[in-house]
Every structure is written in C-alpha cells, then in structure tokens.
N, C-alpha and C positions, 0 to 999 in steps of 0.2 A: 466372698469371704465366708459367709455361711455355710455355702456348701461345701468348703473346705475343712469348717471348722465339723460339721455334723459328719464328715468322709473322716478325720482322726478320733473323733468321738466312737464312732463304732470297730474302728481296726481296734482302737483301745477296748472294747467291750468282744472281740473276737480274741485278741491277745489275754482278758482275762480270763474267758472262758477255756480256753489253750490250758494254761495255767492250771484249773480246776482240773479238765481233764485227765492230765497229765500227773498231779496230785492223788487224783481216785485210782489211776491205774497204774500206780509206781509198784513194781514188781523189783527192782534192785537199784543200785544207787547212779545207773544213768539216769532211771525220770526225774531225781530229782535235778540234776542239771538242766534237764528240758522245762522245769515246773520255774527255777530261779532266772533263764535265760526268759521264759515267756515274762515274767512277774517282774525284769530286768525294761525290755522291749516296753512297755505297760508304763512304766512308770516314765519315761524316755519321752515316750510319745505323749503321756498328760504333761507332764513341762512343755514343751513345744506346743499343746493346744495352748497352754497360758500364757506362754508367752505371745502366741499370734494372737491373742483376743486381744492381749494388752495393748500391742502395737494395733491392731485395727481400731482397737477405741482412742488411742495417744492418738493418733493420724484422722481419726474421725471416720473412719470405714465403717464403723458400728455406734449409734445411738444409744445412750443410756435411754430406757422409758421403766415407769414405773417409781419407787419411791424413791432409786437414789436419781430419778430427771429430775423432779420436786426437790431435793436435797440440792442440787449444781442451783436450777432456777430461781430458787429463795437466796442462794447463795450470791450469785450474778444480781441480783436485783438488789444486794444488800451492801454490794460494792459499788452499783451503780447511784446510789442514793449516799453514798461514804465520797464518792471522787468529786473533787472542786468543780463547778460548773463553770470556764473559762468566759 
C-alpha cells in the first residue's frame, strides 16, 4: 500500500509539474488546455490517493503512529475503563 500510495504521490508531482510547464510555455490558447487537463489529471489523482489512504487506514493496512496513535490509545483506554466489567 505504500508503495502504491508514494507511485500516485509522485505521478501527482509530474502531473503538476506538467501543468507548470505548459503554463510558462503557452504561446496561444491550446496550452492553456493542456495547463487545465494536467491541473484536471492532478487533482483526480490527489482524491484517489485519499481516498486509498482512508480505506487502508478504515481496513487497517496502514497504522496511525505519532500523536493522533496516542489520541485512538487514550481514547481506547478511556472506553475501556467506561465499559461494565461482566
């Protein structure tokens, strides 16, 4: 999942730079078609990394660590001390 997700992180970072390009070298009103279809592709493709992160974290493919694992684990520890002991 990583590698997947770091593989549409950087198409994302070649579709902006696309974009850039294409912006600095508009000579008539085709680039800017090729500047809106890059900056279109770009935007396309960061929704889909969001959404795979979310589903990998919903399903557990990805770990939270750092302050929001400590935000879930106080969390858990504070429903466990809240639930009836049968």
């Amino acid at each position: 999942m990583k590698i997947i997700a770091i593989l549409i992180f950087l198409v994302i970072i070649v579709s902006l730079g696309t974009a850039l390009y294409h912006l600095v070298k508009r000579k008539d009103g085709d680039e800017s078609g090729k500047t809106a279809k890059a900056l279109t592709v770009r935007i396309g493709l960061s929704l889909l990394l969001f959404v795979l992160i979310a589903i990998a974290f919903v399903t557990g493919l990805i770990q939270p660590h750092g302050i929001g694992a400590r935000i879930q684990q106080i969390q858990y520890e504070n429903a466990q001390k809240q639930a009836p002991n049968p």
